[in-house]
C-alpha positions in Angstrom: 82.6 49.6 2.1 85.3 52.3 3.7 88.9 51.5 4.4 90.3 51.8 7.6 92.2 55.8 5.6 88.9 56.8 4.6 87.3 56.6 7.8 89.9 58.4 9.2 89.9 61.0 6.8 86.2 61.5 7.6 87.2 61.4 11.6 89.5 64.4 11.4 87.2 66.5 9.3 84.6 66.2 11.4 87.1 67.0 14.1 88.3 69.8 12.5 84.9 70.9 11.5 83.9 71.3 15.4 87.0 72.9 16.1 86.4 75.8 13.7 82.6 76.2 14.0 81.7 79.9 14.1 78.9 80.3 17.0 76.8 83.1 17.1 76.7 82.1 20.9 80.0 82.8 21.6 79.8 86.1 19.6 77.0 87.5 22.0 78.7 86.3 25.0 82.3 87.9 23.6 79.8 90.8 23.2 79.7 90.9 27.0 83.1 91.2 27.5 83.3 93.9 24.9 80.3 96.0 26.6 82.5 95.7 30.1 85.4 96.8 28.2 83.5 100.0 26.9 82.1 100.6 30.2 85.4 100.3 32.0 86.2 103.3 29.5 83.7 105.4 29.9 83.4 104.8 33.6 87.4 104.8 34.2 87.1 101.9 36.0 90.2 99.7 36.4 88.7 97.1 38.5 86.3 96.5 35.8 89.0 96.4 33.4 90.9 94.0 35.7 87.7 91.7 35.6 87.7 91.3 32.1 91.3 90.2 31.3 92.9 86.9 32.1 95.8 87.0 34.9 97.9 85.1 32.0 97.4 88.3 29.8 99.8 89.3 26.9 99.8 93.5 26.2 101.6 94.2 23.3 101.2 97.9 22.5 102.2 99.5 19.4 104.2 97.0 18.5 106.8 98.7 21.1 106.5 96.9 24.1 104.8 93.8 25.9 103.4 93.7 29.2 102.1 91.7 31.7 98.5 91.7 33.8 99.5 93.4 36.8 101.8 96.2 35.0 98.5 96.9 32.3 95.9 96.8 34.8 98.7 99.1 37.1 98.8 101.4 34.2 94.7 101.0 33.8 94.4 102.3 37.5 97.1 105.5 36.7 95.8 107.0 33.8 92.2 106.8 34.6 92.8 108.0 38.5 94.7 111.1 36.3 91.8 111.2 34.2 89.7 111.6 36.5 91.5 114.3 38.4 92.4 116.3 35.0 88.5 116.3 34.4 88.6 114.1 30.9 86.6 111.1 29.9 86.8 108.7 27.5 84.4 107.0 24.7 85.2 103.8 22.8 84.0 101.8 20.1 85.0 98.8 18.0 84.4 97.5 14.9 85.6 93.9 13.2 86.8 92.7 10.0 87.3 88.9 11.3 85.6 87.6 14.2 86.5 84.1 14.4 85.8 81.6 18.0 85.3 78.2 18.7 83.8 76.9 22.4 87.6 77.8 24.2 89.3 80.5 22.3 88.8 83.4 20.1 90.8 85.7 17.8 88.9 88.9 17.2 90.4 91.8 14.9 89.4 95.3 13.8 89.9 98.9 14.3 89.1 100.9 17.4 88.1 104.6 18.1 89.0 106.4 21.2 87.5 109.6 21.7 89.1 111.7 24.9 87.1 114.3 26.3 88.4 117.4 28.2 86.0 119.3 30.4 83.1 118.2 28.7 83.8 119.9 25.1 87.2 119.3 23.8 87.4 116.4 21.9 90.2 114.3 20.6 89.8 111.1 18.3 92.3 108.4 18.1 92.3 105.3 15.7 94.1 102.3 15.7 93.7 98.7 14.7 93.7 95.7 17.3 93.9 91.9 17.3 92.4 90.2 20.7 92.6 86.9 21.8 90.1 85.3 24.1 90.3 82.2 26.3 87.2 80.7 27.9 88.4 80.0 31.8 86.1 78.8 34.7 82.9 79.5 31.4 83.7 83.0 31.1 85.4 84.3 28.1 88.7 86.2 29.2 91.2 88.4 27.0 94.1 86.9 26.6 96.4 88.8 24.5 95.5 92.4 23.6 97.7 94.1 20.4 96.5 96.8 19.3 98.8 99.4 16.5 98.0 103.0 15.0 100.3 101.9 11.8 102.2 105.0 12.1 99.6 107.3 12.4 97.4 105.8 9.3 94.5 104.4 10.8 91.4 106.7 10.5 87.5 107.2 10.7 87.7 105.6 6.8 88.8 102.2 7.7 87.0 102.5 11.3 83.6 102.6 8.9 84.2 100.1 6.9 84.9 97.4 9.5 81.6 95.9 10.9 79.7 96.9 13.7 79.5 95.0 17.3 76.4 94.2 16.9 76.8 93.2 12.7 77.0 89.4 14.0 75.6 87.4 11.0 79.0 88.8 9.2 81.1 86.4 11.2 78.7 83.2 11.6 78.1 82.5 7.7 80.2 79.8 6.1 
């Protein structure tokens, strides 16, 4: 009835097929990771920031420079201890035009809005688009590589809107 080919064939599509599924599972537990990430923000937390990256991290910032865990997190621990001494906070938020995972790794991309606050009043927003990698190790999902780029100062609330919420899951789990 099949040839040895055609069974093949049908082998590595289904293979393929598992490989690329879209889970709405992993997006809610990505979602995790994201909601430590905004709290290590808000909270200027380091350690939590520390928690939620992989040791095998890859920084590439602005598409000037690469760095490695202990330098990022190192930098994480500077600015918010000066943070906190200069009396600012911070406020983050995300939003995605591809979400894409499978059960070990996954490539999330969209545009982020940092809002620093002086003294409880002055406010400053930044913009800038970001691609993150996740890898699942020990179960828990892990950033891997973290770019992120302001595109020469041309990112803005516009294209922060019309990226998709956090929460805006069915988006990224439709075929």
């Amino acid at each position: 009835m099949f040839n040895k080919f055609t069974v093949l064939i049908l082998v590595l599509v289904a293979f393929a097929n598992q490989g690329n599924s879209q889970s709405l599972n992993n997006l809610i537990e990505i979602n995790k990771v994201w909601k430590k990430f905004y709290l290590a923000y808000d909270s200027l937390d380091y350690k939590l920031m520390a928690e939620i990256h992989s040791n095998k991290l890859i920084r590439i910032s602005g598409g000037k420079r690469i760095l490695e865990y202990e330098t990022y997190i190192n930098n994480y621990k500077t600015n918010f201890e000066k943070a906190k001494e200069n009396n600012f906070s911070n406020k983050i938020s995300l939003r995605f035009f591809e979400r894409i995972n499978n059960d070990s790794i996954a490539s999330e991309r969209g545009i982020y809005k940092l809002v620093r606050i002086e003294n409880e009043k002055n406010q400053q927003a930044y913009y800038g688009q970001f691609h993150v990698l996740f890898i699942k190790e020990k179960d828990e999902w892990k950033i891997l590589m973290d770019y992120d780029s302001n595109e020469a100062n041309n990112i803005g609330e516009k294209d922060y809107l019309k990226a998709n919420g956090i929460n805006e899951l069915d988006m990224f789990t439709q075929n």
